[in-house]
Backbone bond lengths (Angstrom), bond angles and torsions (degrees), N, CA, C in turn:
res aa  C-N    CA-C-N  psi(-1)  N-CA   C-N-CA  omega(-1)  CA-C   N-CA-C  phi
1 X - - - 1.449 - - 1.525 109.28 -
2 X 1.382 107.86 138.86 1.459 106.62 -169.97 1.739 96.44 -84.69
3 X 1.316 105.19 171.72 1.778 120.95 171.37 1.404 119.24 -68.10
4 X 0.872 125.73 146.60 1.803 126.12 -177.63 1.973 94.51 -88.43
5 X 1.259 108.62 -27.24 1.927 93.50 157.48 1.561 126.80 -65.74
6 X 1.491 100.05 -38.95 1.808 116.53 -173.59 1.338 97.37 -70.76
7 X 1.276 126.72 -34.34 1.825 111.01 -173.89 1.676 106.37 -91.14
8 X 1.619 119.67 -24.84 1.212 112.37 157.83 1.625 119.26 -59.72
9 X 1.416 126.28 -29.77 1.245 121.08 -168.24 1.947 96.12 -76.97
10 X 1.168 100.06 -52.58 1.709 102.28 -174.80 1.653 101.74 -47.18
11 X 1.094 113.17 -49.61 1.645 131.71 -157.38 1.991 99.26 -48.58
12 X 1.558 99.98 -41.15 1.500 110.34 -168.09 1.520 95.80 -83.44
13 X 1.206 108.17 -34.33 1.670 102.33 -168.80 1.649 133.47 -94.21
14 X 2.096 88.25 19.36 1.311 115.47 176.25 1.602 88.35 -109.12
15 X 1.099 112.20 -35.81 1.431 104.77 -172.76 1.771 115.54 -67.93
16 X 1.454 108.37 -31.56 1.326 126.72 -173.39 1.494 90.46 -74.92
17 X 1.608 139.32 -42.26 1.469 123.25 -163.91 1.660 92.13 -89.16
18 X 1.525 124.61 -33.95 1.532 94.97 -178.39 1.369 128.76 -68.66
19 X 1.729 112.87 -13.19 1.261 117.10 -171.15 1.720 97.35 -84.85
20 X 1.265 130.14 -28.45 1.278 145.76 -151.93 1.880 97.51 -85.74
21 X 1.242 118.89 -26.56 1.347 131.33 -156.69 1.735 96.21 -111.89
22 X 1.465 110.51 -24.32 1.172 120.65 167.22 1.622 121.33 -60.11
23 X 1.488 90.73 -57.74 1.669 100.48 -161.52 1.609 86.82 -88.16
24 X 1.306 147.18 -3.51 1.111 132.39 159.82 1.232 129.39 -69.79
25 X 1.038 120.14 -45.42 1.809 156.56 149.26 1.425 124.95 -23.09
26 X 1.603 105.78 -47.64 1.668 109.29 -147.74 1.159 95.30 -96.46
27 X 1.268 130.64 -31.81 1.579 130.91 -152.25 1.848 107.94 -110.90
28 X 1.327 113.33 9.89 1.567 118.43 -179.52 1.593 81.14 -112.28
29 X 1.937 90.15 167.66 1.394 120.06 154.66 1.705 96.44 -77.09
30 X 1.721 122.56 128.41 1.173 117.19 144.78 1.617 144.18 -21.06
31 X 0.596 127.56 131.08 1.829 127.54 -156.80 1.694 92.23 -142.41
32 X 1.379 93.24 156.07 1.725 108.14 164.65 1.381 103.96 -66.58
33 X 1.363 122.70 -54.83 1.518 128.60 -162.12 1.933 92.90 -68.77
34 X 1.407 117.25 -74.31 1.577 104.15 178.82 1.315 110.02 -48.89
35 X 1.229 149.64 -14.02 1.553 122.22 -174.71 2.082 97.25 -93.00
36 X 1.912 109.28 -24.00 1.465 79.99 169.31 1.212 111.91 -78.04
37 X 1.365 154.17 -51.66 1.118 155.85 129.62 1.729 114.63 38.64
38 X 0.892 112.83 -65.22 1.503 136.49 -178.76 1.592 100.86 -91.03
39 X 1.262 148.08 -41.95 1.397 145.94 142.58 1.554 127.66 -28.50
40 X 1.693 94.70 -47.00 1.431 102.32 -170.15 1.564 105.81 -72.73
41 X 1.444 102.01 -40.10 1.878 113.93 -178.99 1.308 99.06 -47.36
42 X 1.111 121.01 -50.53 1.822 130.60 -172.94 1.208 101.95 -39.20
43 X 1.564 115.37 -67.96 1.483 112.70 -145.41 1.262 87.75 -78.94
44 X 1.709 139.83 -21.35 1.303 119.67 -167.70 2.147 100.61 -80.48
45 X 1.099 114.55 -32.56 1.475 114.75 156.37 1.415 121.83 -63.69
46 X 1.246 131.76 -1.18 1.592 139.99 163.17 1.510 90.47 -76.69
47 X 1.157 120.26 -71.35 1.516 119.52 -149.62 1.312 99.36 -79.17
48 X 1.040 137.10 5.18 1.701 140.75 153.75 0.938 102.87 -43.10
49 X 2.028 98.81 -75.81 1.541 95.49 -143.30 1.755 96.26 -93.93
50 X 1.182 121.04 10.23 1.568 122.32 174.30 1.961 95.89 -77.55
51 X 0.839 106.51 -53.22 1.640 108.79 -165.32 1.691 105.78 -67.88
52 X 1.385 120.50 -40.52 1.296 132.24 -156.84 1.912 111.11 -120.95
53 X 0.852 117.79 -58.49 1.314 104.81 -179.25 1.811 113.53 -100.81
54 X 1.396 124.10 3.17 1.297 135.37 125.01 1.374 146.57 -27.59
55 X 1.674 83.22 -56.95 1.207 115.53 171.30 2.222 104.25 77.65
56 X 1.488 105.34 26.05 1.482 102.03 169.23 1.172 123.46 -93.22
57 X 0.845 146.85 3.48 1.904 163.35 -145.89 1.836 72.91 -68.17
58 X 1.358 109.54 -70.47 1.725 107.18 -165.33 1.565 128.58 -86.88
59 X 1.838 100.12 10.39 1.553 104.73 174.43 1.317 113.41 -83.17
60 X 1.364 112.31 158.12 1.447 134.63 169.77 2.006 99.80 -23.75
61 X 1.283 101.22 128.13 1.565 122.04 159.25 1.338 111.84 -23.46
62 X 1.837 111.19 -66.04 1.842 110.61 -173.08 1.780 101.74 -55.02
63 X 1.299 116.68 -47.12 1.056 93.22 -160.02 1.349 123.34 -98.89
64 X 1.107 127.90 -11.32 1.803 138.37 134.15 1.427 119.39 -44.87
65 X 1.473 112.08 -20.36 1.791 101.43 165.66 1.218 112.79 -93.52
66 X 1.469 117.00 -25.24 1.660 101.81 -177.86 1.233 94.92 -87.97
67 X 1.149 161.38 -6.61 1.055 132.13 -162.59 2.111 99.51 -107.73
68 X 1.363 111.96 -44.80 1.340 104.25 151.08 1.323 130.80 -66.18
69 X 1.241 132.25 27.75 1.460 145.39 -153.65 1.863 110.23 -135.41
70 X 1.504 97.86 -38.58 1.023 109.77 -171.94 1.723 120.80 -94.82
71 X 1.682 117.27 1.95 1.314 121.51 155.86 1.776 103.27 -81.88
72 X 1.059 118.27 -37.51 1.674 113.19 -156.02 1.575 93.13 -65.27
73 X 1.730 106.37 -47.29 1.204 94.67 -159.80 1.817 123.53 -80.99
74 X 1.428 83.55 -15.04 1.779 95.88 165.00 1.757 123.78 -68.45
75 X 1.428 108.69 -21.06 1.260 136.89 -159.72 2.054 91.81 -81.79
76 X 1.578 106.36 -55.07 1.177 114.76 -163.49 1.359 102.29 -65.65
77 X 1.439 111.57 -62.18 1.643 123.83 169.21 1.437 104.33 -22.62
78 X 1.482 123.95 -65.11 1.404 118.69 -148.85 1.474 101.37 -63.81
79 X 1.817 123.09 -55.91 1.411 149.86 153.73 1.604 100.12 1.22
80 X 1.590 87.11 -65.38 1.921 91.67 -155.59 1.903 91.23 -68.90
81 X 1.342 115.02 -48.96 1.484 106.79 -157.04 1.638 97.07 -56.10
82 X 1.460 121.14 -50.56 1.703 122.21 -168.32 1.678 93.71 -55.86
83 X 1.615 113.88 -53.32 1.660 94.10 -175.89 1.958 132.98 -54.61
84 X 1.464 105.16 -31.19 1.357 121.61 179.04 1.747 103.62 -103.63
């Protein structure tokens, strides 16, 4: 079981990358490179709250890979469709 400090510390430092991905984001023209940019932050905020406020860090392989599996590959999809 994780700490009720350790999920407050993650908790702020999801909040710090969505606001961070925000103010990076809002004020450009969209780009291939800023939309992976802002994608990549995602999946690294997927596997936050998959590992930690999930609580899978120590579940079974199948189901800790699809579920960390399934930002990257949504991430690439979106990438490729905005690039083509």
């Amino acid at each position: 079981m994780i700490s009720g400090t350790k999920l407050i510390a993650v908790w702020i430092f999801l909040l710090f990358l969505t606001g961070a991905t925000a103010l990076v984001a809002e004020p450009y023209t969209l780009t291939i490179g800023l939309a992976a940019i802002v994608l990549l932050v995602t999946v690294v905020k997927a596997s936050l709250l998959v590992d930690h406020f999930m609580g899978l860090k120590n579940a079974p392989l199948m189901w800790r890979g699809l579920l960390l599996g399934y930002a990257p590959v949504l991430a690439i999809c979106i990438t490729l469709t905005y690039a083509f």
